[in-house]
C-alpha positions in Angstrom: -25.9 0.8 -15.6 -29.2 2.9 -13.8 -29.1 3.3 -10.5 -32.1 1.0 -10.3 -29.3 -2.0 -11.7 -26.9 -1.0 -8.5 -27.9 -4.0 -6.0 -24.7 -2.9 -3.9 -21.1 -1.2 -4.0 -18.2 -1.1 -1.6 -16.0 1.8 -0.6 -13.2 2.6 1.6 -12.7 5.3 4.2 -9.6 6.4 6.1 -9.8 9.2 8.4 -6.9 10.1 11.4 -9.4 10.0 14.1 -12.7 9.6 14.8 -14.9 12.5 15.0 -13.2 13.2 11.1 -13.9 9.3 10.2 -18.0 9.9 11.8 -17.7 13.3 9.4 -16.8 11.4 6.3 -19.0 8.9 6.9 -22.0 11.5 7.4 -21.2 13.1 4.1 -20.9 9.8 2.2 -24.4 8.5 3.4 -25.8 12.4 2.4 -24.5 12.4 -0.7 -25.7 8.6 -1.3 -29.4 9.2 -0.2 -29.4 12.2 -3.1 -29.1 8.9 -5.6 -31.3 6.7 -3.7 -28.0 5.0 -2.4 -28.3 3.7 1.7 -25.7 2.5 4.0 -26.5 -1.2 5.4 -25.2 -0.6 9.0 -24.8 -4.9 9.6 -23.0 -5.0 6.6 -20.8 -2.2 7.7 -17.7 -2.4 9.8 -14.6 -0.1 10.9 -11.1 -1.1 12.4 -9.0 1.5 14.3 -5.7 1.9 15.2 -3.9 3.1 18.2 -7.0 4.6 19.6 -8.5 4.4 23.0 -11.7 4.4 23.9 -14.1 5.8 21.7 -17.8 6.8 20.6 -18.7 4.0 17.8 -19.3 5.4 14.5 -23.3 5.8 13.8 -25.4 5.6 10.7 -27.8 8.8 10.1 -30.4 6.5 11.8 -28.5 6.2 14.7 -27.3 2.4 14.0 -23.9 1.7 15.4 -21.4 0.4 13.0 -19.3 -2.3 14.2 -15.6 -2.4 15.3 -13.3 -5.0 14.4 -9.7 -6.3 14.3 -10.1 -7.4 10.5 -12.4 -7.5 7.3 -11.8 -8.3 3.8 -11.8 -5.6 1.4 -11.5 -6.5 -2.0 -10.7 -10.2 -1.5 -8.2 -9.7 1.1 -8.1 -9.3 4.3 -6.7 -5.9 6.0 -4.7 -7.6 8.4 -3.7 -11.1 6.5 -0.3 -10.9 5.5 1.0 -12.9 8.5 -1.7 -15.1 8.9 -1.2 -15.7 5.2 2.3 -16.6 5.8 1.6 -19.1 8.7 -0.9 -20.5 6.6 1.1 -21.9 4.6 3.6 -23.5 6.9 3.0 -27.0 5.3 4.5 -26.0 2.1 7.3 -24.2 3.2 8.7 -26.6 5.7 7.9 -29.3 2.7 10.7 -30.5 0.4 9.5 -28.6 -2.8 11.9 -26.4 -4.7 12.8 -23.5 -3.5 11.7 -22.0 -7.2 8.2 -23.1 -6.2 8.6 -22.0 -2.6 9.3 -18.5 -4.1 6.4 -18.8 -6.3 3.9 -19.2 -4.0 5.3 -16.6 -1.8 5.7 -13.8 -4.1 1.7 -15.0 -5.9 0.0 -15.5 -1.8 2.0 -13.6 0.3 3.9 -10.4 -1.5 0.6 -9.2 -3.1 -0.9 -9.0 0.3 1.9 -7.2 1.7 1.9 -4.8 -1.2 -1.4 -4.0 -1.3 -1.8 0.2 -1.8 2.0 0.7 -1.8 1.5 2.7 -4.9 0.0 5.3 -2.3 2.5 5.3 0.3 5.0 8.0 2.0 7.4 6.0 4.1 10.0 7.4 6.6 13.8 6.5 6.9 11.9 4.4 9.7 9.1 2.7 8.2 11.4 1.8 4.8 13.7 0.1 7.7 10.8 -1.7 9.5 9.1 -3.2 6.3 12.7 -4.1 4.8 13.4 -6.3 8.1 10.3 -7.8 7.9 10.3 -8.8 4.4 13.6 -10.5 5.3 12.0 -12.0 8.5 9.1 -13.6 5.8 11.6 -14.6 3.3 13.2 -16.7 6.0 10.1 -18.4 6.9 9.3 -19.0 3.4 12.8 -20.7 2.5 12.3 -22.5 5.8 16.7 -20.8 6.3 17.0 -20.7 10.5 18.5 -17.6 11.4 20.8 -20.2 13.0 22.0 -21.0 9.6 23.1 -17.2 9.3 22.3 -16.8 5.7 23.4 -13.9 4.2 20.7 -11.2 1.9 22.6 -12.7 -1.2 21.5 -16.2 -0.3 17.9 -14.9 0.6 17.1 -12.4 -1.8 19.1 -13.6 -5.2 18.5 -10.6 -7.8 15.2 -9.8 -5.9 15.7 -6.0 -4.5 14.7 -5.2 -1.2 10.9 -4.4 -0.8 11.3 -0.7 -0.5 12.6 -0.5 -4.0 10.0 -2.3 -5.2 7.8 -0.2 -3.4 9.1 3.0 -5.3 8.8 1.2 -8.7 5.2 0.2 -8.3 5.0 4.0 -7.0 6.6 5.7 -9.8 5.0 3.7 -12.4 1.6 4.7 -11.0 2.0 8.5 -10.6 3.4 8.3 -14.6 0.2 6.5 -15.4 -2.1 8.9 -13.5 0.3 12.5 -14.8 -0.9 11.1 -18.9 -4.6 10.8 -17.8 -5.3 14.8 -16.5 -8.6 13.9 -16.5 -8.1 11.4 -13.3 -9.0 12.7 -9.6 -5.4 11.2 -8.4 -3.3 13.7 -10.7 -4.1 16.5 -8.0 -3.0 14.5 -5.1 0.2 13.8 -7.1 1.4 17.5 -8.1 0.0 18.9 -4.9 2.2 21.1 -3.1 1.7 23.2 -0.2 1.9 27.0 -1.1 1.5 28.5 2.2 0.5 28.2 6.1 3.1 25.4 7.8 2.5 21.7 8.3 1.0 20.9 11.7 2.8 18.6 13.6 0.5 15.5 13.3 0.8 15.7 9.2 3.1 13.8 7.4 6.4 15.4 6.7 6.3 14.8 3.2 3.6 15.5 0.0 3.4 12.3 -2.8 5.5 15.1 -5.3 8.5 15.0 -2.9 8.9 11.7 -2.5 8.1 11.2 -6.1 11.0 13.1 -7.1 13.0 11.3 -4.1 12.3 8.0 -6.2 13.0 9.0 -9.8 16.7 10.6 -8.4 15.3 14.4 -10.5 14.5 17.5 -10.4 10.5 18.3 -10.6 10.4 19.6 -14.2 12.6 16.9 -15.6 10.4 14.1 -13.7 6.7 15.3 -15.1 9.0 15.6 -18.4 9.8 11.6 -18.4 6.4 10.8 -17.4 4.4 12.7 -20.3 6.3 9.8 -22.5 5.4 6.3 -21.4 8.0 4.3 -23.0 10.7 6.4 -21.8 9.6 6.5 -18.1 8.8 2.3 -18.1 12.2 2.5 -18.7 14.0 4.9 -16.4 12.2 3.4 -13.4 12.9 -0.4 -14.5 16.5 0.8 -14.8 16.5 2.3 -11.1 15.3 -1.0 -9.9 18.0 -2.8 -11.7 20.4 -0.7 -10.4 19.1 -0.7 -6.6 19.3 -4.8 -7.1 22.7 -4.7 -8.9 24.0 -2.4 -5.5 22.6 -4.6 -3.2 24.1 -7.8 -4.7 27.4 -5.5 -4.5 26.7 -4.7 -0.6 26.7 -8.5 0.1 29.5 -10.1 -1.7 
């Protein structure tokens, strides 16, 4: 495809603040305009998060971009997941199997929840948070009152929790990315610091640590299981068994 083919292209930016995300965005449209590639500032929007007031961000033309609470970004929307859920009240208050209940849960509401986790560092904290509120969705789903006091068993079955799943979609990704060298992610992966100490606003952890908190190895035996593809499909398949089978345990 020419350039000349390219009627338009979306991308992604994510920046900690703002005078870094008006940075990015500066070098992006620069390095655009070298192909002939320009930013449409209407069709352009930015969300923020626990930020105060702020300068918008602004196009090399001086066009303000506009702020707001949600967009759709590669057919879903950013901040869907509940609404998705409440959405569908009608069929999980109905009196359809809860097979099918589950069905449509995992197929409308899971994927949106999920969306990126391959990418993610979670705390003790955050692993809790998005647990309990996976639990607080399945609930809704099964239409099961927390009067009823059902127990993780009744709600879950042989599903694992969501962080677990989390670290499988996780490890299989970094294995994918560690066989293809020639991929940008690869350096993100095996990154490790090698000097200098971690300011206090960065996360406490690199993508190689919690890697190897995942797989349950040392870092030489991990990138050894990942160079062969069948073995590591099944090492982390067998982890998430396991975390299942020890939850199943934990509730009887």
């Amino acid at each position: 495809m020419t350039l000349s083919e390219l009627d338009f292209a979306d991308i992604a930016l994510l920046s900690d603040n703002i005078i870094e995300a008006q940075e990015l965005l500066s070098r992006v449209e620069s390095e655009c305009e070298k192909f002939g590639l320009h930013l449409i500032a209407k069709k352009t929007e930015y969300m923020v998060y626990n930020i105060g007031d702020h300068a918008p961000l602004k196009t090399f033309g001086g066009s303000s971009l506009k702020e707001v609470d949600d967009f759709k970004y590669l057919g879903s929307r950013m901040q869907s997941t509940e609404k998705a859920l409440h959405d569908m009240k009608k069929i999980w208050t109905s009196q359809q199997p809860k097979g099918l209940k589950m069905r449509f849960f995992h197929a409308a509401i899971k994927t949106i929840l999920l969306y990126g986790c391959e990418s993610w560092t979670l705390t003790k904290a955050m692993t809790k948070s998005i647990n309990g509120c996976y639990t607080r969705m399945q609930r809704i789903a099964q239409n099961a009152s927390w009067r009823d006091h059902s127990t993780n068993l009744e709600l879950y079955g042989n599903i694992p929790l969501l962080s677990e799943k989390i670290k499988e979609r996780r490890l299989r990704l970094a294995g994918h990315c560690l066989r293809h060298p020639e991929l940008p992610a690869i350096k993100a992966i095996v990154w490790e610091p090698t000097h200098g100490r971690r300011c206090p606003e960065r996360p406490t952890k690199t993508m190689l640590k919690t890697l190897i908190e995942d797989a349950g190895v040392g870092k030489e035996e991990l990138f050894s299981c990942m160079q062969d593809r069948v073995v590591w499909r099944v090492r982390h398949r067998a982890r998430l068994k396991d975390a299942a089978t020890r939850q199943l345990g934990s509730t009887e």
